[in-house]
VODREN-202453 format. One line per field, with one value per residue: residue in three letters; x, y, z of N, C-alpha, C in turn. Coordinates in steps of 0.001 Angstrom, whole numbers, m for minus. Layout:
type	(ala | ...)
nxx	(X | ...)
nyy	(Y | ...)
nzz	(Z | ...)
caxx	(X | ...)
cayy	(Y | ...)
cazz	(Z | ...)
cxx	(X | ...)
cyy	(Y | ...)
czz	(Z | ...)
***
This chain:
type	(unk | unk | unk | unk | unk | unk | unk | unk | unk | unk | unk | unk | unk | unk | unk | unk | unk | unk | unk | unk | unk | unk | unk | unk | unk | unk | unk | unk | unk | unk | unk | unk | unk | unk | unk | unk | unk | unk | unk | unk | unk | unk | unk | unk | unk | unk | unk | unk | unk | unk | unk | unk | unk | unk | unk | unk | unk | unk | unk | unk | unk | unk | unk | unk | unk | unk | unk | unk | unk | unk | unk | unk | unk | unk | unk | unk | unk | unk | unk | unk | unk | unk | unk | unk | unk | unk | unk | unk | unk | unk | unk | unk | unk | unk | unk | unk | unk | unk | unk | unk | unk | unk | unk | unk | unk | unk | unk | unk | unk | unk | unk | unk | unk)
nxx	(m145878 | m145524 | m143688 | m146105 | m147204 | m145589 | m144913 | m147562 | m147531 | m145334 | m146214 | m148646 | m147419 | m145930 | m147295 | m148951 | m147761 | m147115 | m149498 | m150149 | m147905 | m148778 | m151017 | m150505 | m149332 | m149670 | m151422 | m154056 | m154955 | m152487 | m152185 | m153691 | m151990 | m149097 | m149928 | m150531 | m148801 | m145586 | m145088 | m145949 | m144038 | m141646 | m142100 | m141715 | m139182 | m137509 | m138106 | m136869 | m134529 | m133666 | m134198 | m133148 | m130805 | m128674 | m127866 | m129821 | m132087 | m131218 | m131460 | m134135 | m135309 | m133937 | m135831 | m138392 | m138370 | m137973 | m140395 | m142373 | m141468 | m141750 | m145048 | m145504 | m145710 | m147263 | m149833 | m149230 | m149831 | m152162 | m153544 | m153492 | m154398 | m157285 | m157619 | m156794 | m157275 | m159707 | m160182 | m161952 | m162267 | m161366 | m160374 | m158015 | m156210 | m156084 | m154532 | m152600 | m151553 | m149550 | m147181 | m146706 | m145790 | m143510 | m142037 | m141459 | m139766 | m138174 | m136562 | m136219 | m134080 | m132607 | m131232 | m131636 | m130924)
nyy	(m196246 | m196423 | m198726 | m200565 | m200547 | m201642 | m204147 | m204859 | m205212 | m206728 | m209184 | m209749 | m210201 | m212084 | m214148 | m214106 | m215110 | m217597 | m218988 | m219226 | m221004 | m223030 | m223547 | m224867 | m226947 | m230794 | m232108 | m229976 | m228911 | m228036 | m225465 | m223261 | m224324 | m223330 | m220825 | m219121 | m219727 | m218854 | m217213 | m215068 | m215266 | m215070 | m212415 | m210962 | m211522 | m210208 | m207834 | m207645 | m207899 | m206107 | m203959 | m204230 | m205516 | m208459 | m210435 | m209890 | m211016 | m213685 | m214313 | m214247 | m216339 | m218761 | m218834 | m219101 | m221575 | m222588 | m222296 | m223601 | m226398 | m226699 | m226606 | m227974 | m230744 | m230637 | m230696 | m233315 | m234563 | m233082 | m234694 | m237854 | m237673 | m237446 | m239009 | m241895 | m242138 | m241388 | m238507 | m235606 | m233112 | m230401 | m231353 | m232282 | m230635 | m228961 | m230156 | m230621 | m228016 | m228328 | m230022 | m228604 | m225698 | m226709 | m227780 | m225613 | m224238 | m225203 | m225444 | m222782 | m222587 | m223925 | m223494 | m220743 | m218897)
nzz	(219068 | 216167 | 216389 | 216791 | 214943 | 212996 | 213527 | 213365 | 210957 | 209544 | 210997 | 209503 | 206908 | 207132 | 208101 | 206251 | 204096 | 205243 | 205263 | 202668 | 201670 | 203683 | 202342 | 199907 | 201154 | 201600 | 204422 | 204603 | 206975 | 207878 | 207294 | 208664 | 211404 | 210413 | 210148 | 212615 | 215419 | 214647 | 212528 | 214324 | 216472 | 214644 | 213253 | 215828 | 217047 | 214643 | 214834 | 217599 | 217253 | 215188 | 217515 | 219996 | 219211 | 218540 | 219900 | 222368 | 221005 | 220350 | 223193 | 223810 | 221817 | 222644 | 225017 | 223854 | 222389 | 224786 | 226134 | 224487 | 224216 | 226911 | 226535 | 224485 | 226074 | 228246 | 226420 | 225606 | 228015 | 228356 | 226453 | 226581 | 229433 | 228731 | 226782 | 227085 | 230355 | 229938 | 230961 | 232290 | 230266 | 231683 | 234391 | 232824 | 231986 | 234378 | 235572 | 234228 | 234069 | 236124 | 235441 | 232889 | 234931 | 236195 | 234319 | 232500 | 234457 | 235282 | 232349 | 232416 | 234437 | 233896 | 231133 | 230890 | 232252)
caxx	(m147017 | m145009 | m143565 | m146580 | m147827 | m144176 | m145294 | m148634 | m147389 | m144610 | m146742 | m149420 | m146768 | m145338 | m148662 | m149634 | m146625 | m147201 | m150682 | m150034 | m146964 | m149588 | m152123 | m149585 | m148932 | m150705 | m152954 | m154966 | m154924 | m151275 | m152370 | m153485 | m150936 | m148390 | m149719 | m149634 | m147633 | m144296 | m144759 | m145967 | m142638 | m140566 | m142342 | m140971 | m137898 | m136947 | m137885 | m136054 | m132963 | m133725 | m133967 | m131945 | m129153 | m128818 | m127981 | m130832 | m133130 | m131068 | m132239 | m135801 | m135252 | m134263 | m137360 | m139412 | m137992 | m138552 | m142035 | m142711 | m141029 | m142947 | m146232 | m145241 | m145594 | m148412 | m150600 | m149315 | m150158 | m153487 | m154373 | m153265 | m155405 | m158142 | m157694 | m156763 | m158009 | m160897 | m160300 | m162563 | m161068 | m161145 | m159307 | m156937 | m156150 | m155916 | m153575 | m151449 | m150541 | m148397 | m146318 | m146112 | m145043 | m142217 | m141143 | m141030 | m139252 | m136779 | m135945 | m135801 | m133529 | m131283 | m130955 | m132206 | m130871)
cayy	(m196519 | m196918 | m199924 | m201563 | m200820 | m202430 | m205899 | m206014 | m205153 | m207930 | m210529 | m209913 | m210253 | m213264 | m214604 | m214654 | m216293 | m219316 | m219607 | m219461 | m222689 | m224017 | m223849 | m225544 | m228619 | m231213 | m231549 | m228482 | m228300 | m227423 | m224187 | m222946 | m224344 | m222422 | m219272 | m218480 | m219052 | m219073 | m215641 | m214293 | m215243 | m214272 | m210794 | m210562 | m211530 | m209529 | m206438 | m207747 | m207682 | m203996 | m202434 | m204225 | m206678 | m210071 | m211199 | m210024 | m211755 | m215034 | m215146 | m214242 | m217290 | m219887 | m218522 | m219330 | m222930 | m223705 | m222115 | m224864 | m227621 | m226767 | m226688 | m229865 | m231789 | m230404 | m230496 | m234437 | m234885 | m233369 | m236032 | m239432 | m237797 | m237397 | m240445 | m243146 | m242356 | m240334 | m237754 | m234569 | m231788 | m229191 | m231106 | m232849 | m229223 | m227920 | m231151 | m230398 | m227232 | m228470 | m230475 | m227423 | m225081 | m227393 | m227664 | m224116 | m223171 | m225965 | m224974 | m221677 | m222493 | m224761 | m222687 | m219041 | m218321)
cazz	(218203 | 215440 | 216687 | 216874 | 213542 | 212042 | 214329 | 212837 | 209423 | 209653 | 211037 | 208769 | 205698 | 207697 | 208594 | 204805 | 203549 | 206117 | 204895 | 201507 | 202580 | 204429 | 201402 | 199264 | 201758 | 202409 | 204478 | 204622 | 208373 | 208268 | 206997 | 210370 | 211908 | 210243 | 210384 | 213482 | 216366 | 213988 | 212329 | 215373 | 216786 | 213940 | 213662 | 217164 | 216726 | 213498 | 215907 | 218556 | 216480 | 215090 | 218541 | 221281 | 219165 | 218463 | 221276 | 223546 | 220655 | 220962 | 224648 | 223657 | 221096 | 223656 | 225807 | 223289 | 222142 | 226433 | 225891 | 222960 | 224514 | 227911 | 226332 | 223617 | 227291 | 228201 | 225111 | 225482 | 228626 | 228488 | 225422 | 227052 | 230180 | 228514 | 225541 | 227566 | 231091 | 229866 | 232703 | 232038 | 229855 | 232305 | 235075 | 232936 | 231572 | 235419 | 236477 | 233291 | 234302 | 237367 | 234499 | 232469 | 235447 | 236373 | 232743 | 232133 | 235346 | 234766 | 231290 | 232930 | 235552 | 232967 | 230054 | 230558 | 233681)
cxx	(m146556 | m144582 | m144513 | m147611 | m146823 | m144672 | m146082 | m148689 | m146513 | m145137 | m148122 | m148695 | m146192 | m146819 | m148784 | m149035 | m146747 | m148329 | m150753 | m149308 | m147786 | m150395 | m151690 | m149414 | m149811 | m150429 | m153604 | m154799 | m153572 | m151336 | m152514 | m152320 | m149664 | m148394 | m150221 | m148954 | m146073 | m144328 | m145157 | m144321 | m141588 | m140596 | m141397 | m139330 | m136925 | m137474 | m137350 | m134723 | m133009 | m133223 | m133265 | m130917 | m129989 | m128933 | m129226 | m131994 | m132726 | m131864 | m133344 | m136390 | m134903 | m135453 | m138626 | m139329 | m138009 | m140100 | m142505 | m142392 | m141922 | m144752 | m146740 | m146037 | m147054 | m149647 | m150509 | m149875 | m151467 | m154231 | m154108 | m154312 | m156578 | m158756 | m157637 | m157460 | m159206 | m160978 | m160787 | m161627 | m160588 | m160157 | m158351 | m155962 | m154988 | m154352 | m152351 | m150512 | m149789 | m147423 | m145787 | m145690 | m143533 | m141175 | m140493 | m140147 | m138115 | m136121 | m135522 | m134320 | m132471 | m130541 | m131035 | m131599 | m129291)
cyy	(m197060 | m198463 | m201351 | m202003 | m201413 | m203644 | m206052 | m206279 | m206525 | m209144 | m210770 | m210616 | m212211 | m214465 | m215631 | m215763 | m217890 | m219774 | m219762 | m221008 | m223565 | m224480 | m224892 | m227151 | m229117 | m232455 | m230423 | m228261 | m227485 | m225636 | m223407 | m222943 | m223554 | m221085 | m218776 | m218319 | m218663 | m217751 | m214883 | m214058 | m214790 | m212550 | m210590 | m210331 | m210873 | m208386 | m206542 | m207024 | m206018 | m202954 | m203159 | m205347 | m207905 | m210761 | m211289 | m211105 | m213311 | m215504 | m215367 | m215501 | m218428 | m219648 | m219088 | m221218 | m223907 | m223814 | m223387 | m226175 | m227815 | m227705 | m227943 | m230921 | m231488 | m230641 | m232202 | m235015 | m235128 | m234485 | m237010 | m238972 | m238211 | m238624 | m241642 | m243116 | m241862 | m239322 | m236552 | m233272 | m231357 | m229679 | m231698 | m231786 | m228352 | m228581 | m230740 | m229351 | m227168 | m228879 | m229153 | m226421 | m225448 | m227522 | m226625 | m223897 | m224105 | m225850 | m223496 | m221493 | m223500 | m224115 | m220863 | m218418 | m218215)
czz	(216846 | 215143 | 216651 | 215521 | 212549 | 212606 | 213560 | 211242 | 208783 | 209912 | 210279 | 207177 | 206131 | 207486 | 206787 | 203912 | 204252 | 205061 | 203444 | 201033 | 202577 | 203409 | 200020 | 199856 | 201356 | 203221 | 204712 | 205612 | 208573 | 207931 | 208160 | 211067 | 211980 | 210747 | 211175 | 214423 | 215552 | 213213 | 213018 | 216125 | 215877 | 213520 | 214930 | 217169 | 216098 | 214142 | 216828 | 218157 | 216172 | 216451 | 219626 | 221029 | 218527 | 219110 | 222085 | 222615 | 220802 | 222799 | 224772 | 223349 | 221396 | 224359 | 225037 | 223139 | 223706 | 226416 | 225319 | 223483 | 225962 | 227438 | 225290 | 225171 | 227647 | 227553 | 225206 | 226605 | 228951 | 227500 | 226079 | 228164 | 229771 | 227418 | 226012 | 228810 | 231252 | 231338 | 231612 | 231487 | 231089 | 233503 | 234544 | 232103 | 233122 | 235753 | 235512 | 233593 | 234810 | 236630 | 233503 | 233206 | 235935 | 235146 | 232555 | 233034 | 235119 | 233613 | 231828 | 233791 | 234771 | 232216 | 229699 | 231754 | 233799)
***
């Protein structure tokens, strides 16, 4: 329980600091952006390290950087579906995911494994 009141305390402190960053850039949208997958992940991380090493969080920390690079492809794929061949969110969403399961399991099966 503890544990999970240090996460939300960390990524709240994290969180704020992005958005504060973010409120500083510009453009304004980056504000969002920042805050939050990136102090979600570094909350994580900076408890990783606490309770099982460095190491095990380095592997966490490639996992994540396949995650990102997976879903980069994805996220591109579904826009050109949907921007250039106007294909319907929802299936150019569904079709994406076959590109993002192959990604992931191949970064998986390159780097994590």
């Amino acid at each position: 329980m503890t544990e999970l009141i240090l996460r939300f305390m960390i990524g709240g402190v994290i969180v704020s600091a992005f958005a504060v960053a973010g409120d500083v850039l510009k453009p304004k949208s980056f504000a969002g952006l920042f805050a939050a997958a990136p102090s979600v992940a570094l909350a994580t991380l900076s408890l990783t390290i606490l309770k099982n090493g460095a190491a095990f969080a380095a592997l966490e920390s490639r996992s994540m950087l396949a995650g990102a690079f997976a879903f980069f492809l994805y996220a591109v794929i579904c826009c050109q579906l949907m921007m250039r061949f106007k294909v319907h969110a929802a299936l150019a969403a569904i079709t994406s995911l076959v590109l993002w399961l192959f990604c992931a399991a191949g970064g998986w099966g390159l780097f994590l494994r």
